[in-house]
C-alpha positions as CSV (number, residue, x, y, z in Angstrom):
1,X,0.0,14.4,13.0
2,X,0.3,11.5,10.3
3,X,1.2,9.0,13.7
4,X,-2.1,10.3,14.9
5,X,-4.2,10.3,12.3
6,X,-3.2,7.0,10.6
7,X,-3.9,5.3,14.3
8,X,-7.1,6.7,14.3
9,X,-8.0,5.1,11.2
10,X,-6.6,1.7,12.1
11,X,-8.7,2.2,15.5
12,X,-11.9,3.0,13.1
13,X,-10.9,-0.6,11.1
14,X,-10.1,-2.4,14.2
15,X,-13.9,-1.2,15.2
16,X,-15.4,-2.5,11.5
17,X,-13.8,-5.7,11.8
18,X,-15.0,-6.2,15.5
19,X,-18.6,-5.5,14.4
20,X,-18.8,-7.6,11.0
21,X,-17.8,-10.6,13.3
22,X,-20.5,-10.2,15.8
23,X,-22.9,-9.7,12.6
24,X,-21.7,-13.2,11.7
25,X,-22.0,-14.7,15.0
26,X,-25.5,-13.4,15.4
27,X,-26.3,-15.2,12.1
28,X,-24.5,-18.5,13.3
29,X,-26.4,-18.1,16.8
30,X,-29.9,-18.0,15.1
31,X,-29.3,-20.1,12.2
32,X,-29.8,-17.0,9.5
33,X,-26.1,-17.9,7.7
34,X,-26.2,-19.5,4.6
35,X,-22.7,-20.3,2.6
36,X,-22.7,-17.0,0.4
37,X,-22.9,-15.0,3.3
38,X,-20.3,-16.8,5.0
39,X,-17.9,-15.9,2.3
40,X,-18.8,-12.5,1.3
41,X,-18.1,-11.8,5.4
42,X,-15.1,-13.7,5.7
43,X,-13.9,-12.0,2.8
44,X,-14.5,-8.5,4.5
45,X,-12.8,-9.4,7.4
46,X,-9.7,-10.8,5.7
47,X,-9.9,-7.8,3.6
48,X,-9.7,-5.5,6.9
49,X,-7.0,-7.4,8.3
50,X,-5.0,-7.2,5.5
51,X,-5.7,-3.7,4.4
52,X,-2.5,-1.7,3.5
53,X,-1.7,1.9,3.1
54,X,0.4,2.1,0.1
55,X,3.1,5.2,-0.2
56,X,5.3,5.3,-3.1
57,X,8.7,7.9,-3.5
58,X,9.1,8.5,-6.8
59,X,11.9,10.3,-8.8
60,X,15.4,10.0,-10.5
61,X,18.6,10.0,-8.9
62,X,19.8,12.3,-5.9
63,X,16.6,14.0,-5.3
64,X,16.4,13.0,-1.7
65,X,13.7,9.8,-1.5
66,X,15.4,8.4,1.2
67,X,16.2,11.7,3.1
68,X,12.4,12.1,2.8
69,X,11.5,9.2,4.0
70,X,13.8,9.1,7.1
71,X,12.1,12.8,8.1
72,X,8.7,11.8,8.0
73,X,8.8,7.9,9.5
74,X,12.3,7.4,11.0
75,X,12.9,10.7,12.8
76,X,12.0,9.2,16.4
77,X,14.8,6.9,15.9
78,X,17.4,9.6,16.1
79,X,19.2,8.3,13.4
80,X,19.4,8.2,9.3
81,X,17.2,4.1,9.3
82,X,17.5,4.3,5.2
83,X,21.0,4.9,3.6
84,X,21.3,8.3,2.2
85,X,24.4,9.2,0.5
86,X,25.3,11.9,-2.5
87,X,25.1,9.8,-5.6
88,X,22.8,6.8,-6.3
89,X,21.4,5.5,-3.2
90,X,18.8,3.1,-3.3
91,X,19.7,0.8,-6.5
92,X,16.4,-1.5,-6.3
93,X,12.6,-0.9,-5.7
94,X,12.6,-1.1,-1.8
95,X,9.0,-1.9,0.4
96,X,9.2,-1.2,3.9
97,X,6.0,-3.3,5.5
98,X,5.7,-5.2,8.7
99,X,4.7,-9.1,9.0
100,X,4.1,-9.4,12.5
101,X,4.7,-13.8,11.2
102,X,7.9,-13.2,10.4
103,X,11.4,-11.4,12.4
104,X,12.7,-8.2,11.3
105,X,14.4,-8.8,8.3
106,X,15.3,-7.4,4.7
107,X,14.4,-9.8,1.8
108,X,16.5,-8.8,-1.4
109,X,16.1,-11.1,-4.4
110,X,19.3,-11.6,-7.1
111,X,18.7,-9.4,-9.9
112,X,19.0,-12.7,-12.2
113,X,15.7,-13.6,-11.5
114,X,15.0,-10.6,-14.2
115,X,16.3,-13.0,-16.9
116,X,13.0,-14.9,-16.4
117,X,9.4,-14.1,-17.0
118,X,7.9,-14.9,-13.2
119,X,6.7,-11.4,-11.9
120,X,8.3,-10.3,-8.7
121,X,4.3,-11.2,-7.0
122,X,5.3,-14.6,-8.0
123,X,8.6,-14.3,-6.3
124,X,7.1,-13.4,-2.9
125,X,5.3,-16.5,-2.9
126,X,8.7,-18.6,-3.4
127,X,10.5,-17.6,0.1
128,X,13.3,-19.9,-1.5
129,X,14.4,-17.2,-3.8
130,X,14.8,-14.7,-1.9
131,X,18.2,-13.9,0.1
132,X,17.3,-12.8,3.3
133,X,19.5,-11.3,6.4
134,X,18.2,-10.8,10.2
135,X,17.6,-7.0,10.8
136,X,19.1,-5.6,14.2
137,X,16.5,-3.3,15.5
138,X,18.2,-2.9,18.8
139,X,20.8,-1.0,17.4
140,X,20.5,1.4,15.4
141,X,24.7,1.5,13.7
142,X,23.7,-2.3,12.8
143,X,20.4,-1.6,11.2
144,X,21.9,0.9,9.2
145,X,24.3,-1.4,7.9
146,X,22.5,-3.8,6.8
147,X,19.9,-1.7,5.3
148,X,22.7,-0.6,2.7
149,X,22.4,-3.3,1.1
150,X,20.3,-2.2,-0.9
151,X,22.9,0.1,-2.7
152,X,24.7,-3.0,-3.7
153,X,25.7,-3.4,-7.0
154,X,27.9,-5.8,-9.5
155,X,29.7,-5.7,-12.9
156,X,28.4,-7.6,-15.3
157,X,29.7,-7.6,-19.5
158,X,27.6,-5.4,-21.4
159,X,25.4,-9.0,-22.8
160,X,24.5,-9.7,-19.5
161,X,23.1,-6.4,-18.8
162,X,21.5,-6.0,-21.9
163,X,19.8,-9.7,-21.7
164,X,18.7,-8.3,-17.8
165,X,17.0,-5.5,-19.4
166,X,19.3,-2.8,-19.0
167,X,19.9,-0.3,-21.8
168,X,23.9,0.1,-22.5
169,X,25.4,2.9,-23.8
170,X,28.6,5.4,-24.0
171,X,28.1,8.5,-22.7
172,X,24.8,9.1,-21.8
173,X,24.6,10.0,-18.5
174,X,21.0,8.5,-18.3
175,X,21.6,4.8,-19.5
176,X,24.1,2.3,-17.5
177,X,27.4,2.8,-19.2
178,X,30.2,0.0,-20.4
179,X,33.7,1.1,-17.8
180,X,37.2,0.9,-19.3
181,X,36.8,-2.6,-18.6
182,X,34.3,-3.5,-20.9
183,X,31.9,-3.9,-17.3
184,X,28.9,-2.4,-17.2
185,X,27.7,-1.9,-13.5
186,X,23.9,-2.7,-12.7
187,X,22.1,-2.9,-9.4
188,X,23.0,-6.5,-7.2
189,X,19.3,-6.4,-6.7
190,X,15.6,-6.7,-8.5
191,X,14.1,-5.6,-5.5
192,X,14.3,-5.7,-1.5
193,X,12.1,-6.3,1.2
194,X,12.0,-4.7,4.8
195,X,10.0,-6.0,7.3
196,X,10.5,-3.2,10.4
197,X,8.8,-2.8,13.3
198,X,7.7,0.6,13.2
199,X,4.6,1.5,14.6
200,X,2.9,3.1,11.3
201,X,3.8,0.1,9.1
202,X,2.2,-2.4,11.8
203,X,-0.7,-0.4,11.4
204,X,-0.5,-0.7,7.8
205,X,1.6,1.2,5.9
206,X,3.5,0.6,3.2
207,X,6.6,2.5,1.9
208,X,7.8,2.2,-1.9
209,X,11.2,3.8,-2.3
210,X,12.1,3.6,-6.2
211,X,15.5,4.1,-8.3
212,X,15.5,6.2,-11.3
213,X,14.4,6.1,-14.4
214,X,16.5,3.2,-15.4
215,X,14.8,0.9,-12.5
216,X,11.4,2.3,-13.7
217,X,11.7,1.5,-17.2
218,X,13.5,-1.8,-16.9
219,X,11.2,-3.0,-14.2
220,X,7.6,-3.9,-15.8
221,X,5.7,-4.6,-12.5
222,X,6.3,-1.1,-11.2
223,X,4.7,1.1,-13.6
224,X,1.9,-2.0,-14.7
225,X,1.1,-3.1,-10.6
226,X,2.9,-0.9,-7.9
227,X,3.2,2.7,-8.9
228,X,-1.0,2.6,-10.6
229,X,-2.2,0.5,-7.2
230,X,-0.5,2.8,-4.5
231,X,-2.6,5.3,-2.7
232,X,-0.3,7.9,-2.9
233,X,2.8,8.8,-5.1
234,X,5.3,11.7,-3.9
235,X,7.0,12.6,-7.1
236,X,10.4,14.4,-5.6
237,X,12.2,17.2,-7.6
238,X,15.0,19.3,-6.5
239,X,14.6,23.0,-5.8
240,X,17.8,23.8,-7.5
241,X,17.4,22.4,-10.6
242,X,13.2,22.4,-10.8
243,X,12.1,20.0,-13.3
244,X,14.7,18.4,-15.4
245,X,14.0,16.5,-19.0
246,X,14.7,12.9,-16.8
247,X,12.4,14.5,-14.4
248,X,9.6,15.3,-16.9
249,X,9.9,11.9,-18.8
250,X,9.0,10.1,-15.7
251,X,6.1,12.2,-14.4
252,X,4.6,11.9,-18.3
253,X,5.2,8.0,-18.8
254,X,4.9,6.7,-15.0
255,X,2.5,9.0,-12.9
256,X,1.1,12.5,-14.4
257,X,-1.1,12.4,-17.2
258,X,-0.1,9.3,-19.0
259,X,-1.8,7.1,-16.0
260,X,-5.4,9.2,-16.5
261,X,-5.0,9.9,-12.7
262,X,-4.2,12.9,-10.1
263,X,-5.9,12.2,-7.3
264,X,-3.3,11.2,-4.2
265,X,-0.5,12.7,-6.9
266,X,1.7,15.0,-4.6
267,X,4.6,16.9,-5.8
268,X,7.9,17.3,-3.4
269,X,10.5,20.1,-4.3
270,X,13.3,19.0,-2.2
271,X,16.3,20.8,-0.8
272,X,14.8,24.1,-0.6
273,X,18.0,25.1,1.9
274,X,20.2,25.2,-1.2
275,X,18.3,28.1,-1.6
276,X,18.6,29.6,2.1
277,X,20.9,32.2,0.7
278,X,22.7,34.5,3.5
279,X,23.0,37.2,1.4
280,X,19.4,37.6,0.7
281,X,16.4,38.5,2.8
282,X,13.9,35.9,4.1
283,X,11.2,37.8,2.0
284,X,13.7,37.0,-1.3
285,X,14.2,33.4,-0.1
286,X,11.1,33.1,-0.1
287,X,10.0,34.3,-3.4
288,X,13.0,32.5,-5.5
289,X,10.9,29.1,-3.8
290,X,7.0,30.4,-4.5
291,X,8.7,31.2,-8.2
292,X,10.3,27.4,-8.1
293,X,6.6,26.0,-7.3
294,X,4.7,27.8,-9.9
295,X,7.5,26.3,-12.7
296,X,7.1,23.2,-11.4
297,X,3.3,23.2,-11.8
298,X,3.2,24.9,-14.8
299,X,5.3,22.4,-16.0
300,X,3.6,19.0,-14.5
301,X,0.2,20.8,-15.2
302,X,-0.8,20.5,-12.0
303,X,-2.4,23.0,-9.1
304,X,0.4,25.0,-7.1
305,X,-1.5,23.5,-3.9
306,X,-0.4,20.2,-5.4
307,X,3.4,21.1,-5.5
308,X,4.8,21.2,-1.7
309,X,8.6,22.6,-1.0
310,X,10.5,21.0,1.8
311,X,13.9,20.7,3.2
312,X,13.9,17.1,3.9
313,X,18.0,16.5,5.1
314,X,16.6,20.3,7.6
315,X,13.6,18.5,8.8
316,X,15.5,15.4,9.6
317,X,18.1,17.0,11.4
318,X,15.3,19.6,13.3
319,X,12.9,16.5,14.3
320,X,16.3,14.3,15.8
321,X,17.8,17.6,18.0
322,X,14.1,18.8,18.9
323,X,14.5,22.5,16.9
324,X,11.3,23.4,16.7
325,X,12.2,26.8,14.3
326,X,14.4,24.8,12.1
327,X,11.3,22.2,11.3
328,X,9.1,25.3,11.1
329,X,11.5,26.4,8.0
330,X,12.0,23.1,6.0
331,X,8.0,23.5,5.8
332,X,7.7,19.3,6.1
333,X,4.4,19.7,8.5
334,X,2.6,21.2,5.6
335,X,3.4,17.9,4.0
336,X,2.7,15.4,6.9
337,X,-0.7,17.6,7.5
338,X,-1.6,17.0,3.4
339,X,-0.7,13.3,4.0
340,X,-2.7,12.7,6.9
341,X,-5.7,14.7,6.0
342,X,-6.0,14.1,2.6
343,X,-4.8,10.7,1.6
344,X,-6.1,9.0,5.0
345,X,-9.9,10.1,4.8
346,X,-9.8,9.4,0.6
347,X,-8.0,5.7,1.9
348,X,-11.2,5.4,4.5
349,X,-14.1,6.7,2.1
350,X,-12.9,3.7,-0.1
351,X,-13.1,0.8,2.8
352,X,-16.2,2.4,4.2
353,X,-17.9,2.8,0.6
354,X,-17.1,-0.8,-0.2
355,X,-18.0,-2.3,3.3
356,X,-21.2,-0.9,3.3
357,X,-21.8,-2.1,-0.5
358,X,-21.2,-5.7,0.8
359,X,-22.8,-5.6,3.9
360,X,-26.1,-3.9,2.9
361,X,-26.4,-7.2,0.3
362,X,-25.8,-9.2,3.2
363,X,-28.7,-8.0,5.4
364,X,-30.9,-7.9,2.6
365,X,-30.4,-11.6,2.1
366,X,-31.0,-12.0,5.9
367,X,-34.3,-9.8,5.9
368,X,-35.5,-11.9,3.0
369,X,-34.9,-15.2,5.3
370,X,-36.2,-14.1,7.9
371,X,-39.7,-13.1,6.3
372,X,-39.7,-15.9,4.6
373,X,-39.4,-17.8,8.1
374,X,-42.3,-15.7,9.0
375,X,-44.7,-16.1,6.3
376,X,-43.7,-20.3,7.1
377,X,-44.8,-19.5,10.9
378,X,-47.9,-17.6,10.1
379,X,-49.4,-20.5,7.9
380,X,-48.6,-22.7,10.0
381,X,-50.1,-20.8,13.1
382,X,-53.1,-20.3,10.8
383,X,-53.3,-24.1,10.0
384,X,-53.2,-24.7,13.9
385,X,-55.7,-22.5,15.0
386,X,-58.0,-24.3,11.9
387,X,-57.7,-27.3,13.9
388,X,-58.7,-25.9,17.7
389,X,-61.3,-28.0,18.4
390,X,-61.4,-30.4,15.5
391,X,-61.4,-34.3,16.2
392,X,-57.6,-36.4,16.6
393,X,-58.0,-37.6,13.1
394,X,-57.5,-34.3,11.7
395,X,-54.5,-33.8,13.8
396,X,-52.8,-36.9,12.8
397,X,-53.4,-35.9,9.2
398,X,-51.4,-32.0,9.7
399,X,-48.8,-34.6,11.9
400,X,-48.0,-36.6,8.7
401,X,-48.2,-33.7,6.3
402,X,-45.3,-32.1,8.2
403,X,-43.5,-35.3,8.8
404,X,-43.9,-35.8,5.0
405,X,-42.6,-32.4,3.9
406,X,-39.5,-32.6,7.0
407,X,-38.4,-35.7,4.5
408,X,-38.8,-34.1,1.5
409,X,-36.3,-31.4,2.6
410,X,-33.9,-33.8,4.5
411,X,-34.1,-35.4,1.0
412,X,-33.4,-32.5,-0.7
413,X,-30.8,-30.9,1.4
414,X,-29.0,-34.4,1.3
415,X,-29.0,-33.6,-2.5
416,X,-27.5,-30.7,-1.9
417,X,-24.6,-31.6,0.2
418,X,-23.7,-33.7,-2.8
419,X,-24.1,-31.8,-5.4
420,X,-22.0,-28.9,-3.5
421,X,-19.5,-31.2,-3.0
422,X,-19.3,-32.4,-6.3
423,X,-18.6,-28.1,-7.1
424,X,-16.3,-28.0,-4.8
425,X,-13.8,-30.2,-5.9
């Protein structure tokens, strides 16, 4: 359903873009375009083209992300595409995006560049930095391997972690601890790049996998540029353990209230087949997780239509050996079908509303040219029709007026060709 639906809405942009150019090659073809036109169409169109879908996971530790992710846009493959382990997993912010200008690959840059003040938007513009390794899309074993790269981590002295922004402490099971060896262990990576081939994200989409808390908080760009500017944010909580204190720190400080924004906010409770109890009935089952999702929203203050139970490792496993009652029971449709027919059509409104915004200003400059052309061409045709049956002289006189005025303005538009390129460069 999401497959379908996104298409539909690339087909619809593909359709936009197709139509704003032949606007703009009409207006070349009759000499209408004028140099702010130009721009405000070419930057439509290089708006449409680059248009992205942006979908971030959010939440702490062992919640299932990854799992999540692999059910909803990696299923087809038949296998697990992101690593998903018990434990810490993904140990960097991770995009999965598709260049179709550059080869499969996964871009992770050295978690030293932290020690500077150049934003990771910066870093993407400097290829240089960047480590990358050639991703293996024919097979599926090697992809996976080099995807877990993204779980790499070193051992640093407790300095070193501190100076990379990472808070340091003895037994808090929250903060990055010093080992027996005086080490502290930190994530190899500030963050990692994927550029797959997968039919959604050449549409388009983009995925934002996030760490914990402790990536969150030490990472600036996150919660100031990626988490605000994404389109959607699935915030992922376990169904055995409902909202925890880590749990409700980041919802307050990174997505819920704190941002001033709910719209495209989707709560995930994860794992409901912990709760697939043998010795209780399907009608108990099923009231311990309807009790789960009305904690949760009580908690998150949200709607309990906004909170969406799911068994994401069930779903995974029901989409790869074709078990249409298992996928029925980890409930992940009724998320794909709030995806697709919620966050797409909100995504559209916005490039429709803003298209039509720009475009409408554009004609409006053309229907002013063009009536100015006319008023031109009716005083003129008046002027001619003045002169039916008048003597030569009078005929050479209108000739030299309008050879006059055809200098003046090859005067003046030569004065304007300098001046704009004196304000250009």
């Amino acid at each position: 359903m999401l497959v379908r639906r996104f298409a539909a809405y690339s087909e619809w942009r593909t359709h936009l873009s197709d139509v704003l150019e032949q606007f703009a090659g009409w207006l070349s073809d009759n000499e209408l375009s004028d140099a702010q036109t130009d721009r405000r169409l070419a930057h439509l169109l290089e708006n449409l083209r680059e248009d992205r879908l942006h979908i971030a996971f959010v939440a702490e530790f062992s919640r299932g992300k990854s799992e999540l992710i692999n059910a909803i846009f990696f299923a087809d493959y038949g296998h697990r595409i992101l690593p998903s382990t018990a434990g810490r997993t993904t140990m960097c912010p991770t995009e999965l995006m598709f260049d179709r200008e550059r080869p499969p690959s996964i871009e992770l840059l050295p978690i030293e560049t932290r020690a500077s003040t150049t934003s990771i938007s910066e870093y993407k513009r400097r290829p240089d930095e960047w480590i990358s390794l050639p991703l293996p899309v024919d097979s599926a074993e090697a992809m996976q391997q080099t995807l877990r790269h993204v779980s790499d981590t070193t051992r640093v002295d407790p300095a070193s972690a501190e100076r990379l922004g990472f808070t340091v402490a003895n037994g808090d099971c929250t903060a990055f601890q010093v080992e027996s060896d005086g080490s502290v262990e930190i994530p190899c990576w500030r963050h990692a790049i994927i550029n797959f081939p997968h039919p959604l994200l050449e549409q388009g989409l983009v995925i934002l996998d996030t760490p914990g808390l402790n990536a969150i908080g030490t990472e600036p760009e996150l919660t100031l540029s990626l988490l605000p500017n994404a389109h959607a944010v699935l915030f992922i909580l376990a169904a055995d353990t409902g909202v925890t204190q880590s749990d409700l720190t980041v919802w307050r400080e990174h997505i819920g209230a704190s941002s001033g924004r709910k719209k495209g906010r989707i709560v995930v409770l994860n794992k409901i087949d912990t709760l697939w109890d043998e010795l209780r009935s399907r009608a108990q089952i099923e009231a311990e997780i309807n009790k789960q999702i009305d904690n949760c929203a009580w908690t998150l203050s949200l709607p309990s239509g906004q909170v969406f139970p799911v068994s994401a490792q069930k779903a995974l496993l029901a989409k790869i050996n074709g078990d249409e009652d298992l996928l029925l029971r980890s409930r992940l449709t009724a998320l794909e079908r709030a995806l697709s027919s919620e966050l797409i059509p909100a995504k559209q409104e916005i490039i429709r509303d803003n298209t039509e915004s720009e475009f409408v200003d554009c004609c409006q400059r053309t229907r002013s040219l063009l009536e100015s052309r006319l008023v031109g061409l009716r005083e003129q045709v008046s002027e001619l029709a003045e002169l039916r049956g008048k003597n030569k002289g009078v005929v050479e006189y209108m000739m030299g007026k309008v050879r006059q005025e055809k200098e003046e303005f090859e005067t003046g538009l030569q004065h304007y060709y300098a001046v704009r390129s004196v304000f250009s460069r």
